[in-house]
C-alpha positions as CSV (number, residue, x, y, z in Angstrom):
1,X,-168.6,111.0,-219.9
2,X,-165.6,112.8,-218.6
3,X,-163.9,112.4,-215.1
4,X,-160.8,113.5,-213.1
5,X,-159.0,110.8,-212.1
6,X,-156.0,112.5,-210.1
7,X,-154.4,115.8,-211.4
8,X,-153.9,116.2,-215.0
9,X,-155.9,112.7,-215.4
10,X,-158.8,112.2,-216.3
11,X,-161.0,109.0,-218.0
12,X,-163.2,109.3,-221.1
13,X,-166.2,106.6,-221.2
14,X,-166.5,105.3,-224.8
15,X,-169.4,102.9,-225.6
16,X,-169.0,99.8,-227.3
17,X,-172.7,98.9,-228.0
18,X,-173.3,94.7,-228.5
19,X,-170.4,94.7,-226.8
20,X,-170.6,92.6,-223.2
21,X,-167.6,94.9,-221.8
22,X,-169.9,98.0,-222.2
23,X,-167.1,100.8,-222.4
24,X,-163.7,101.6,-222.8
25,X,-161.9,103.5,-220.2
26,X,-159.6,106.0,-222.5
27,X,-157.3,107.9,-220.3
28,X,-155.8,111.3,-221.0
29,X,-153.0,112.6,-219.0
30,X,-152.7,116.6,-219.8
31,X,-149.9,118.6,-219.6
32,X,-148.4,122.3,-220.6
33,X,-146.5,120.8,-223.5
34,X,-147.7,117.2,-224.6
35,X,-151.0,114.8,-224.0
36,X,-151.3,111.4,-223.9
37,X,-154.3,109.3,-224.4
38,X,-154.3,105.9,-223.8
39,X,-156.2,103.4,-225.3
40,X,-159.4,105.0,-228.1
41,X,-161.9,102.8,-228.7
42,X,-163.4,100.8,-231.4
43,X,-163.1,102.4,-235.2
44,X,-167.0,103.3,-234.8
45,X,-168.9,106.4,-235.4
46,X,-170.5,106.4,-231.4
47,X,-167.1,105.4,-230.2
48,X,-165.4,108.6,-232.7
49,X,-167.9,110.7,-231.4
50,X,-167.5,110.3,-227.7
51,X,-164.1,110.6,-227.6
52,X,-164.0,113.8,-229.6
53,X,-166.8,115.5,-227.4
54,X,-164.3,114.2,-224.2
55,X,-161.3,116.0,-225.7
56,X,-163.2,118.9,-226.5
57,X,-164.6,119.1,-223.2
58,X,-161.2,118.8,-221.8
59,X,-159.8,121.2,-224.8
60,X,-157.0,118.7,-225.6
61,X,-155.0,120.2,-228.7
62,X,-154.6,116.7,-230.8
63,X,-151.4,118.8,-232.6
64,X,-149.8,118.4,-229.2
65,X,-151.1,114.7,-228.2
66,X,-149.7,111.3,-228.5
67,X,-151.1,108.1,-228.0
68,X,-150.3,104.9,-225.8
69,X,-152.2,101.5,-227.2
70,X,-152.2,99.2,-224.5
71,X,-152.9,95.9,-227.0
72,X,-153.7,95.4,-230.1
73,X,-157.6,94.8,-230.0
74,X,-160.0,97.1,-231.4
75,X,-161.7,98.1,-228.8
76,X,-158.4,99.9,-227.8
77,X,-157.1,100.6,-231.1
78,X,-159.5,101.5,-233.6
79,X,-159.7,104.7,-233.2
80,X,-155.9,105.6,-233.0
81,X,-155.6,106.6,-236.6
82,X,-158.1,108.5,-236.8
83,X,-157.7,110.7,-234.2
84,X,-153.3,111.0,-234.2
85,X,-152.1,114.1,-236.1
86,X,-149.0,114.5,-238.2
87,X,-147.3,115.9,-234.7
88,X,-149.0,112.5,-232.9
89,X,-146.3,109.8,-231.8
90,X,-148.0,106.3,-231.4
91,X,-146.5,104.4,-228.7
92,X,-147.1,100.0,-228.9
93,X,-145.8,97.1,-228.4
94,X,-143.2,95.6,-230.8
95,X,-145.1,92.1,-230.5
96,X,-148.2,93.2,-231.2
97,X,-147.1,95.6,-233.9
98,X,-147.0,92.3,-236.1
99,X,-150.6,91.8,-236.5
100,X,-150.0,94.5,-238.9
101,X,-147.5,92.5,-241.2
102,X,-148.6,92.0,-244.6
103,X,-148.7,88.4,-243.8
104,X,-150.6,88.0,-240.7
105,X,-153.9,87.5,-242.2
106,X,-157.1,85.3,-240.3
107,X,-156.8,82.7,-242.4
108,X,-154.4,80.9,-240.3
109,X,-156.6,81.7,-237.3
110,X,-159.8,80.0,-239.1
111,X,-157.9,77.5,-240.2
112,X,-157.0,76.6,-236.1
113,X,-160.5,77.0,-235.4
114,X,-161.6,75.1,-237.8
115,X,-159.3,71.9,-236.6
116,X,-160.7,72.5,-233.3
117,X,-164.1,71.8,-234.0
118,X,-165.5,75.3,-234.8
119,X,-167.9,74.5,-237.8
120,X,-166.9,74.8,-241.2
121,X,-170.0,76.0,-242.3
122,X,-169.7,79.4,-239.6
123,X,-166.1,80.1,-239.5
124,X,-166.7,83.3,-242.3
125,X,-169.4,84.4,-240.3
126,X,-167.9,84.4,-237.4
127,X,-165.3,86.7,-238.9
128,X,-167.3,89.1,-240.1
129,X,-168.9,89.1,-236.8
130,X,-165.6,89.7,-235.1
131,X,-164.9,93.0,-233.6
132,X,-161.4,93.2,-234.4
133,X,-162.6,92.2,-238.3
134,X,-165.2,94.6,-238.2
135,X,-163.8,98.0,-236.2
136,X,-159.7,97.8,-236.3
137,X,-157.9,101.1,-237.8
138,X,-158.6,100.9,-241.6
139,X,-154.9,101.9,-242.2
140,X,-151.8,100.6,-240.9
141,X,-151.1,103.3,-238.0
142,X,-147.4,104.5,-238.0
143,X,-145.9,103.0,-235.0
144,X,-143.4,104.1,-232.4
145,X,-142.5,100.3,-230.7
146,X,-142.1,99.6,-227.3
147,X,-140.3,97.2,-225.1
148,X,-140.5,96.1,-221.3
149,X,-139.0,98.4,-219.0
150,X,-139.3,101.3,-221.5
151,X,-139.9,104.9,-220.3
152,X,-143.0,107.5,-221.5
153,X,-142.6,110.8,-220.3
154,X,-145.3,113.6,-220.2
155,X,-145.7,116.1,-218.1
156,X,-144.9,114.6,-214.2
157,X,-145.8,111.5,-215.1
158,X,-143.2,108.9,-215.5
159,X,-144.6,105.6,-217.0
160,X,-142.6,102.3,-217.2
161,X,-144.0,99.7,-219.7
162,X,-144.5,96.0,-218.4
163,X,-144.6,93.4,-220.4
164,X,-147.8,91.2,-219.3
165,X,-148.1,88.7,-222.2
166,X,-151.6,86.7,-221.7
167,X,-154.7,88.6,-223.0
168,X,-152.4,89.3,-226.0
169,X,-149.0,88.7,-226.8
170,X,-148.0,92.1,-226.5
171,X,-149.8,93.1,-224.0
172,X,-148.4,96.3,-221.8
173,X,-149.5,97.9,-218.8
174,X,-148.0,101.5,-217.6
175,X,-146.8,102.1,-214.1
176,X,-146.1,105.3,-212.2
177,X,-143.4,104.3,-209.3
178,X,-144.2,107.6,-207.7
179,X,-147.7,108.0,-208.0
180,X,-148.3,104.3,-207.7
181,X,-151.0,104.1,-210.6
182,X,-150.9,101.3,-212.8
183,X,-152.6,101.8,-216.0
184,X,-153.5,97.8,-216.0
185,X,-155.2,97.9,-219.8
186,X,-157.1,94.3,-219.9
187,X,-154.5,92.9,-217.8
188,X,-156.5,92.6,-214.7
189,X,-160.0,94.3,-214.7
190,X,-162.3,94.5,-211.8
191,X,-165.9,93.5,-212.2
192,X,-165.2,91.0,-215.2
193,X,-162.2,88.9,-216.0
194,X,-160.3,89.4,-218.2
195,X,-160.7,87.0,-221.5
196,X,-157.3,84.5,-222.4
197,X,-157.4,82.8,-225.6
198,X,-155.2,80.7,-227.6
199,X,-155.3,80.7,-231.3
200,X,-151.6,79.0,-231.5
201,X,-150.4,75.8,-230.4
202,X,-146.9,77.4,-229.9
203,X,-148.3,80.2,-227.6
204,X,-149.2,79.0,-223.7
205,X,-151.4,81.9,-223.4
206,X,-152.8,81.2,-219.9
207,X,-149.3,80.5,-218.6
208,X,-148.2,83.4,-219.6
209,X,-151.1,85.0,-218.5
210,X,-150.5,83.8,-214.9
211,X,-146.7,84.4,-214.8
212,X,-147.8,88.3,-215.9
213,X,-149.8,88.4,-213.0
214,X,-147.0,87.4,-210.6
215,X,-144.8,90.2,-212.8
216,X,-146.8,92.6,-211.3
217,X,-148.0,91.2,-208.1
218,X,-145.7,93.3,-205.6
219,X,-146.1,96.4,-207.6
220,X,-146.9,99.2,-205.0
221,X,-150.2,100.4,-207.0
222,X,-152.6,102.4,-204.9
223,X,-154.9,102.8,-207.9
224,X,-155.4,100.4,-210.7
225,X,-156.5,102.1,-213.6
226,X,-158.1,99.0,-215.8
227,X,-159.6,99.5,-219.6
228,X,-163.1,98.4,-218.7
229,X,-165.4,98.9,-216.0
230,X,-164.4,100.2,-212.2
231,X,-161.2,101.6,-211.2
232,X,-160.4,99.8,-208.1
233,X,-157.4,99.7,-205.2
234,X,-156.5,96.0,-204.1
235,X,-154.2,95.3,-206.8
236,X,-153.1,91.9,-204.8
237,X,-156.5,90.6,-203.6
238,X,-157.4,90.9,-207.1
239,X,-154.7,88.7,-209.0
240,X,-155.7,86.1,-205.8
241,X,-158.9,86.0,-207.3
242,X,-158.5,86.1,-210.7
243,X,-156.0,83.1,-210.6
244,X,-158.5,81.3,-208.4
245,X,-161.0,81.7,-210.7
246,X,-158.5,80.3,-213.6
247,X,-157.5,77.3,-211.0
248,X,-161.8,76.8,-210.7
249,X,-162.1,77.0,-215.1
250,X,-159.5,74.6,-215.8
251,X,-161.2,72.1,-213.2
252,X,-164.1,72.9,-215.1
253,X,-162.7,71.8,-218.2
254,X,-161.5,68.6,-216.7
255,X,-164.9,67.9,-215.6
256,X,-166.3,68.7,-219.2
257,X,-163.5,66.2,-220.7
258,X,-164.3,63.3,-218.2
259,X,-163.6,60.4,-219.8
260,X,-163.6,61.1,-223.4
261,X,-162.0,62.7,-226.2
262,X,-163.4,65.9,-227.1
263,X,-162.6,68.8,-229.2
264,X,-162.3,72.4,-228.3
265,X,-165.7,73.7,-229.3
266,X,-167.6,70.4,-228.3
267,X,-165.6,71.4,-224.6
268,X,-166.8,75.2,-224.7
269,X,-170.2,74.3,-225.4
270,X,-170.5,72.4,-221.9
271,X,-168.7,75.0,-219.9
272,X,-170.4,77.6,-218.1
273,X,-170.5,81.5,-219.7
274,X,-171.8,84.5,-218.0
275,X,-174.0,85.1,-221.3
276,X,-178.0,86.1,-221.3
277,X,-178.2,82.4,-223.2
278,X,-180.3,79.3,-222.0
279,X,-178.6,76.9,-224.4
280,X,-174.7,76.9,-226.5
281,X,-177.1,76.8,-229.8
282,X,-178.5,80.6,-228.9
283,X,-175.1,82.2,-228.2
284,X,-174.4,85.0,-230.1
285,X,-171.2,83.2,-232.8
286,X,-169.1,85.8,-231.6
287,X,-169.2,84.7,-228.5
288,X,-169.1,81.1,-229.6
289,X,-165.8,81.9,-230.9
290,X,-164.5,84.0,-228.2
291,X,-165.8,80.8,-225.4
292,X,-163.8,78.4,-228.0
293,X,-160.1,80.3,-227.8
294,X,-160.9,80.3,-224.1
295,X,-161.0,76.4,-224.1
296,X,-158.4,76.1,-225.9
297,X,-156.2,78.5,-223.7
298,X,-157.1,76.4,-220.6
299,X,-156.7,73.1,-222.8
300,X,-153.3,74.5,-223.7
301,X,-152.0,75.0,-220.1
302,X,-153.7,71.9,-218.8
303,X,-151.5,69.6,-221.2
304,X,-148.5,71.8,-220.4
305,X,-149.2,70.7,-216.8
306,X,-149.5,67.1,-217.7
307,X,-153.0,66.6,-216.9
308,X,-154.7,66.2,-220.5
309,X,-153.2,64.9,-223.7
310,X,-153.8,66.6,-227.2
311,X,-154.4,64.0,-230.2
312,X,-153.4,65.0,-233.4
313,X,-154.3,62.0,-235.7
314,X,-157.4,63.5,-237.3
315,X,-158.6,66.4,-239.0
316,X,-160.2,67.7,-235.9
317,X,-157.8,67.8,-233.0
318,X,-159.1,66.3,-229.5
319,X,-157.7,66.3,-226.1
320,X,-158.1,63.4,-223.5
321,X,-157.3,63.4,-219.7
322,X,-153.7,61.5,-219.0
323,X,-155.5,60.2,-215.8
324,X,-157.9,57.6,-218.3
């Protein structure tokens, strides 16, 4: 499905079946001289073919189209490669560019989930049943890297990257000063929040993830234009609730922790998940592994603020509250 956003904008719905986000919002901006299309979709027939009947109903010339990738998971990037020409420029972050290196590989990331209590016995299947495993660009896409504060032109739009580090560590949204449009990627979404993990130690991802939303608080936006689900206008009464809602989760956490010493995946198992599943033993183990980095992403900020403690003196890490 195809709609006009504003002038010269306009949103192609991509599905992403088994997928709880439901679609991709890939946006086109067309002009005289140059496209841009932001965001693709996951490297998946359905998603290939949605996006090429979108450009074709829009008669985009992909000779004369560049890219923006907003982060570096699938469901944004997949596609990129396939569908950038010879004439296509590839705009991404610098940051996330390095999932690419040769040696970024997931063994470092099982290894972390493994010391966090994720079962040995399911970590390879939870790879292969990862979307970013399963649907990423088969080759390495030839990059043009971006920073914060950086400048994409095309037609009479004027976009300025932001650096919002959080969902990933690269993470950019696009803002129009003039037309006050933020393009907000999975930044800040709507009807769903937007998932934070932490698969590093080093890397306070919900910090970060909060300070990006006071980065872009006092942005004059009068549209947000999100990757998923509804575009929306209240830019501020969103971040309110969405660092409510983080305030309410790592509560949550605390309450799960009580008294004892617990690892990350014993800790997501008694936390609450919007998921169609009675009991932790029927969820899906994507999503057990997706509801895992979440714990540890609120487990990480909690001990940065000095409310839990993380014990390293085992194979299997475990946190403990600093108020036993």
């Amino acid at each position: 499905m195809v709609k006009e956003v504003k002038s010269g904008l306009f949103c192609i719905e991509v599905p992403l079946p088994n997928s709880p986000l439901k679609e991709l919002n890939s946006y086109v901006i067309k002009s005289d001289n140059r496209n841009l299309i932001i965001d693709t979709g996951f490297n998946r027939e359905i998603c290939l073919e949605a996006m090429l009947k979108g450009i074709s109903e829009l008669d985009i010339d992909l000779s004369k189209t560049d890219f923006m990738i907003t982060h570096m998971h699938a469901d944004h990037s997949g596609l990129v490669t396939r569908l950038a020409t010879e004439t296509s420029i590839i705009y991404f972050s610098r940051i996330d560019a390095k999932v690419y290196d040769e040696d970024n590989n997931w063994k470092d990331m099982i290894d972390y989930a493994e010391i966090n209590g994720f079962p040995a016995d399911e970590l390879m299947k939870a790879l292969h049943n990862h979307p970013g495993y399963k649907y990423s660009p088969k080759t390495v896409p030839k990059f043009n890297l971006i920073d914060d504060n950086d400048i994409i032109e095309i037609g009479n739009y004027r976009l300025k990257c932001v650096a919002t580090p959080g969902h990933t560590e690269g993470h950019i949204c696009l803002y129009d000063e003039d037309k006050k449009i933020l393009f907000s990627g999975d930044h800040i979404l709507y009807n769903i929040t937007p998932h934070i993990e932490s698969w590093a130690y080093q890397i306070n991802a919900l910090k970060n993830y909060m300070d990006s939303l006071e980065k872009v608080y006092n942005l004059q936006v009068d549209i947000v234009l999100p990757g998923h689900r509804t575009l929306f206008t209240d830019l501020k009464a969103r971040i309110d609730e969405l660092k409510e809602h983080h305030a309410v989760r790592a509560d949550e956490v605390m309450d799960v922790l009580g008294k004892a010493k617990k690892n990350a995946y014993d800790i997501a198992s008694g936390m609450s998940w919007d998921i169609d599943c009675e009991r932790w033993e029927d969820f899906p183990i994507a999503q057990k592994w997706f509801a895992t980095g979440e714990a540890i992403a609120h487990l990480r900020y909690l001990e940065s603020e000095g409310r839990i403690k993380r014990n390293t003196g085992q194979n299997i890490v475990t946190f403990s509250s600093c108020a036993n």
